[in-house]
C-alpha positions in Angstrom: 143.5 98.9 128.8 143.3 101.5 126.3 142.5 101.0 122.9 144.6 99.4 120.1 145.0 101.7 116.9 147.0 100.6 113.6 150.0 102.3 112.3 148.0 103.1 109.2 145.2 104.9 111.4 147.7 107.0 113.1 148.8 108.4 110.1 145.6 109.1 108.3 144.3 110.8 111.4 147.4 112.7 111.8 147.4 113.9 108.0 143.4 114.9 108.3 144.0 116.5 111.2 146.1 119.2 109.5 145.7 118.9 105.7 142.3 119.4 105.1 141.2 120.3 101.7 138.9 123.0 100.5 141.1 125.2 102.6 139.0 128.5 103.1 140.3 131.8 104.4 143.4 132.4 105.7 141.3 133.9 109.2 139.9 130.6 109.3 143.0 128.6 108.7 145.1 130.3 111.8 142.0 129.8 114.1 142.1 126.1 113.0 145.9 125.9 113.4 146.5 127.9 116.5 149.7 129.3 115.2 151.8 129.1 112.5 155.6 129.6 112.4 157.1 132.4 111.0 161.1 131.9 109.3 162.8 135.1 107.0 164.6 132.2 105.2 163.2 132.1 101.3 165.5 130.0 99.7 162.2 128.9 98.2 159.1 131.0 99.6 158.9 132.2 103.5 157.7 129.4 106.2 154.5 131.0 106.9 153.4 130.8 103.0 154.5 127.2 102.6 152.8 126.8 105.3 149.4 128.1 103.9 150.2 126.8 100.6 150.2 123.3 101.4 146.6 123.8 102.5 145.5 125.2 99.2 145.5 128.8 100.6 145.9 131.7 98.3 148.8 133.7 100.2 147.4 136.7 98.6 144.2 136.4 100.5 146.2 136.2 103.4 148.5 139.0 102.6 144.9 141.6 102.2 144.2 139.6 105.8 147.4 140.9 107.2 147.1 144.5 105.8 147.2 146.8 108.2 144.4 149.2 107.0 142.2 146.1 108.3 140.7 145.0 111.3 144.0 142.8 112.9 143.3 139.0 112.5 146.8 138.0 113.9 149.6 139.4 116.0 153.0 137.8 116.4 154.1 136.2 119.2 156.1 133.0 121.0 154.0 130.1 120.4 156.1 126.9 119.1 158.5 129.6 118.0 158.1 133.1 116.6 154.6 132.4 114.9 151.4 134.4 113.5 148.4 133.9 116.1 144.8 134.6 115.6 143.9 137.9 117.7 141.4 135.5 119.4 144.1 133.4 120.7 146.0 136.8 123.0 143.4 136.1 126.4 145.3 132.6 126.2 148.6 134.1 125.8 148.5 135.4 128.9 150.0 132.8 131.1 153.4 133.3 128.8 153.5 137.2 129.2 153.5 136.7 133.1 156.1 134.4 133.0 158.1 136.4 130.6 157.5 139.8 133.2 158.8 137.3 136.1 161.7 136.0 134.3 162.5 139.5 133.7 161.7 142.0 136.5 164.9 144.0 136.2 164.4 147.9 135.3 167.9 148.7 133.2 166.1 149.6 130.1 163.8 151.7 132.2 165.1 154.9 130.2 164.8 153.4 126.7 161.2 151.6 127.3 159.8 154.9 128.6 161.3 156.5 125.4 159.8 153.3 123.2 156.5 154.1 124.7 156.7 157.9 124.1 157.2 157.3 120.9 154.3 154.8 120.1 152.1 157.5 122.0 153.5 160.3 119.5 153.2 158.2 116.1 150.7 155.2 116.7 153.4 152.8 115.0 156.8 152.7 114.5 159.2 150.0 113.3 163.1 150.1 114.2 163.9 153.0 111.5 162.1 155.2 114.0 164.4 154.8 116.9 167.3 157.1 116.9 170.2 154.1 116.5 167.7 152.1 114.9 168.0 148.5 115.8 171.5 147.3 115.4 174.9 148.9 116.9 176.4 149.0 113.1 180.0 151.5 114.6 181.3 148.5 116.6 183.4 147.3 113.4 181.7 143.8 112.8 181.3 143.0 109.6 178.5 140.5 109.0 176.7 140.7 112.6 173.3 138.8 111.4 170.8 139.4 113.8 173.0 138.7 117.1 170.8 139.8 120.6 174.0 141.5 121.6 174.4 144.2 119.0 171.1 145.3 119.3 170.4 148.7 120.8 168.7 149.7 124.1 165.6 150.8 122.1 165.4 147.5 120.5 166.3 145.6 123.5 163.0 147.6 125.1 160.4 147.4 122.2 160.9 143.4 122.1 160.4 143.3 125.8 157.6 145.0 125.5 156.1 142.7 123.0 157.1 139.9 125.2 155.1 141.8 128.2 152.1 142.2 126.2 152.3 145.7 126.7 153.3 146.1 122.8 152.1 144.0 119.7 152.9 143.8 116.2 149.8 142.9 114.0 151.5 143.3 110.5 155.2 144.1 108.6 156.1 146.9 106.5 158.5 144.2 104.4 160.7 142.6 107.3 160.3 144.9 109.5 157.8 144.6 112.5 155.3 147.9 112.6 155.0 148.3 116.6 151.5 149.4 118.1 150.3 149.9 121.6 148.5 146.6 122.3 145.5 148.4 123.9 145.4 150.1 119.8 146.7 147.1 118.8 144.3 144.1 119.6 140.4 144.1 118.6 138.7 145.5 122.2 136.9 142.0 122.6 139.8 140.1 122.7 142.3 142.3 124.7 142.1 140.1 128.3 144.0 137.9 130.3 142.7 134.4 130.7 143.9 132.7 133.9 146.6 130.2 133.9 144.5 127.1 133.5 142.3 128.8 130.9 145.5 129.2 129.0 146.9 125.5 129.2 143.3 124.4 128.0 143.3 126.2 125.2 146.8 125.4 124.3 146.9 121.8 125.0 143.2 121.1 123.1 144.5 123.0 120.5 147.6 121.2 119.7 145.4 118.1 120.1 143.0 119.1 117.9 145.6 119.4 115.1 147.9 116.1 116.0 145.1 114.5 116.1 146.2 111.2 118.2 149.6 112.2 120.2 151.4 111.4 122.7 152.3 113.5 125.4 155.3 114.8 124.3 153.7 115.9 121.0 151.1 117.8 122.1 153.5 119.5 124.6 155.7 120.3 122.2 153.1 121.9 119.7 153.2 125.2 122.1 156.0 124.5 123.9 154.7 123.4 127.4 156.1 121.2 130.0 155.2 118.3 129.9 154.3 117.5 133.5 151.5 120.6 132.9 150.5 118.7 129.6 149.8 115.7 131.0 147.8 117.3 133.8 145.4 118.8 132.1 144.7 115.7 129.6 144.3 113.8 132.8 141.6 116.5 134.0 140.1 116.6 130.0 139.8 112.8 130.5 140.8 112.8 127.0 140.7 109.2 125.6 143.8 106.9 125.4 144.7 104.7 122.8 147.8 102.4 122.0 149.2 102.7 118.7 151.0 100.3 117.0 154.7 100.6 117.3 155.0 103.3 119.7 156.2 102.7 123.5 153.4 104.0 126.2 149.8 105.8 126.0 148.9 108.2 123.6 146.0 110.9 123.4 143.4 110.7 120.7 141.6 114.1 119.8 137.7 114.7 120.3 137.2 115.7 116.9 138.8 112.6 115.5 136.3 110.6 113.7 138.3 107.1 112.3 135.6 106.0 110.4 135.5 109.2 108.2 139.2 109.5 107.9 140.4 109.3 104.0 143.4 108.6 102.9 143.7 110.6 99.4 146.0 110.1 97.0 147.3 113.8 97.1 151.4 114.7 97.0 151.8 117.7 99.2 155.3 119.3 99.7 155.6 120.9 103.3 158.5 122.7 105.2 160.8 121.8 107.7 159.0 124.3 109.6 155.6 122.7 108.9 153.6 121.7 111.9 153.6 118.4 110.7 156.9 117.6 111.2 158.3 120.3 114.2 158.8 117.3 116.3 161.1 114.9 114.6 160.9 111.6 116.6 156.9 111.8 116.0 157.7 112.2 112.4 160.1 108.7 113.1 157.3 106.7 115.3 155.0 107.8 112.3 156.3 107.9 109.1 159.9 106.5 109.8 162.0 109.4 108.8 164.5 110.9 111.5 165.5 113.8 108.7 166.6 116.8 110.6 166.8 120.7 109.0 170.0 121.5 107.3 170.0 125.4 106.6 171.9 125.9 109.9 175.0 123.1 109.2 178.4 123.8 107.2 177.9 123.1 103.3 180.2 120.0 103.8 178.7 118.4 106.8 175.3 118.5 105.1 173.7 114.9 104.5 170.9 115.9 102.2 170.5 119.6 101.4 169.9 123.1 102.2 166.2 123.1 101.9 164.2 120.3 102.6 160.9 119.7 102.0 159.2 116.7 102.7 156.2 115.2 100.3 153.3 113.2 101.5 151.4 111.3 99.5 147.8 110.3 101.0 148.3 109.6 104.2 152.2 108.3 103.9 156.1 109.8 103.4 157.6 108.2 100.9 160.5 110.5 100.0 161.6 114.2 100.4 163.5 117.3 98.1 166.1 119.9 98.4 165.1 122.9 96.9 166.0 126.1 95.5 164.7 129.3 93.6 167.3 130.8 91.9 167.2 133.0 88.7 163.2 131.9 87.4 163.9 127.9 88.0 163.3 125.9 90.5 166.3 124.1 91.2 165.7 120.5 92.4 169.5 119.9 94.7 168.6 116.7 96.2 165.4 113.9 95.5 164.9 111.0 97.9 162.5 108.7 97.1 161.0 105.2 98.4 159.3 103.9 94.9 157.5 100.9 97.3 155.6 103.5 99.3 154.1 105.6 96.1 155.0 106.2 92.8 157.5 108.7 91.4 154.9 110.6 89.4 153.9 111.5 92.5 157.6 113.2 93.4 156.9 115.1 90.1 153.7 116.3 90.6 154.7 117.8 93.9 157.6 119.8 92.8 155.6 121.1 90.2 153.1 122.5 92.5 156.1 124.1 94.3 156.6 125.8 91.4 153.9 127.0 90.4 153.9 128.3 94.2 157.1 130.2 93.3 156.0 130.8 89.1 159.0 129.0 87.9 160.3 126.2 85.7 161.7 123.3 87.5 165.3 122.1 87.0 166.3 118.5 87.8 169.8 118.9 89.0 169.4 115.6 91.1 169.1 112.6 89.5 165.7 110.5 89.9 
């Protein structure tokens, strides 16, 4: 029978297991994540930074890590979503670039790849201003197109196929734009191989467990996007240990690296994203901390429950309430405050939103009421 755990336990683990403090380098915080998600949505700063932020790292430090005048220490690529990856992590990739070249065998863009790859071979890098219709259709008379697949131009089309192949990688942005490289100019020499496709669920599915610390199945699937029958394969094969937590229905996976008897619970409000790995998979943020809150950014103003932008704050190792939040004009504007006074005090609500804002260097407005 596998082991009992406490609610309680769960939680601590799973808040250790991902907000460590004394956060270092950003180089050392990607290894230690995996990935982390990229969104161009800054209604208060980008994903990626409040990401970082949340784990006490400067995003300055990671913005001179990113430069592209220095050796690459990430590349973008499909990981949960669109995320920054460690360059050590592109060997492990390589299972989802075959799959991508077999989901995709046709040659119609033949013509504009060849002309992508002439390019890269002329300049080094280019971004989408290079190509000669640059990356949208903009003569087809739509007015607000957003970033729809179908407007996009044949050179466009080819570049992010090539990424998806592996053939091409993007290592760093010139603002939003994606600077393209060759991948074999690209990626550091030591790290530009193909790891078979076992090697590559390893490292994927000890890597999300490593960071859920105790899971079930579905979460640590989830984490990179795997099936699940794969996931829980190669846990079986790990002979990872199995423990039954309190609450939740069936086994679940406890990490390695997890050490109970060191886990801490500190008294420390953190505001995350919605696109936090914390909370990506919403019914593990229910078994856990209760909460079925789902992202808003994407539903009608009036069918919205709660706010635009959400940020949830934990406090030690629990969730006692979340904000909507906004950066508008120097303030931080506070939309929407939910708040469960039993689980922590309020000052703790506070405190977080003020570290928001000194995130953002702004003053906060209350336009909620708490």
């Amino acid at each position: 029978m596998p082991e009992s755990m406490r609610l309680t336990d769960a939680r601590r683990i799973a808040l250790s297991a991902q907000l460590r403090p004394k956060a270092t380098r950003f180089k050392t915080v990607l290894e230690r994540l995996g990935c982390i998600q990229l969104d161009t949505i800054s209604a208060v700063r980008r994903a990626h930074e409040l990401t970082l932020l949340s784990r006490d790292l400067d995003v300055l430090e990671a913005a001179r890590s990113l430069d592209r005048r220095r050796t690459p220490v990430a590349f973008e690529y499909w990981a949960h979503a669109m995320s920054l990856l460690p360059v050590s992590a592109w060997p492990y990739l390589a299972r989802r670039r075959r799959a991508w070249r077999e989901r995709y065998p046709d040659d119609s863009l033949a013509v504009a790849e060849a002309e992508v790859l002439a390019l890269l071979a002329e300049r080094g890098a280019i971004t989408v201003s290079d190509f000669p219709s640059g990356a949208m259709h903009r003569a087809l008379g739509t007015g607000n197109m957003g970033d729809s697949w179908n407007h996009r131009t044949d050179h466009k089309h080819a570049v992010e196929r090539l990424l998806w192949f592996g053939e091409v990688a993007c290592t760093h942005r010139i603002g939003f734009k994606r600077v393209y490289q060759l991948a074999e100019r690209a990626i550091p020499a030591e790290h530009l191989w193909d790891a078979d496709d076992e090697a590559c669920l390893r490292y994927m599915v000890t890597t999300a467990l490593r960071n859920l610390g105790v899971a079930t199945t579905k979460d640590v699937a989830d984490y990179f996007r795997l099936k699940i029958a794969d996931t829980d394969r190669v846990l079986r094969d790990l002979e990872i240990e199995q423990v039954a937590v309190e609450g939740w229905k069936g086994r679940a996976w406890l990490g390695p690296q997890v050490r109970r008897s060191r886990v801490t619970g500190a008294e420390r409000a953190v505001a995350v994203s919605m696109f936090d790995q914390l909370v990506w998979l919403r019914e593990r943020m229910e078994r856990l901390w209760g909460h079925g809150w789902k992202i808003e950014i994407y539903v009608p103003e009036p069918q919205r429950t709660f706010g635009y932008y959400c940020l949830p704050i934990f406090v030690g190792s629990d969730l006692p309430g979340r904000v909507a939040l906004r950066r508008s004009k120097g303030e931080l504007v506070v939309e929407a405050a939910q708040w469960d006074d039993a689980r922590a005090d309020r000052e703790h609500l506070h405190a977080a939103v003020d570290r928001v804002a000194s995130w953002v260097d702004a003053e906060v407005r209350w336009q909620a009421a708490v």
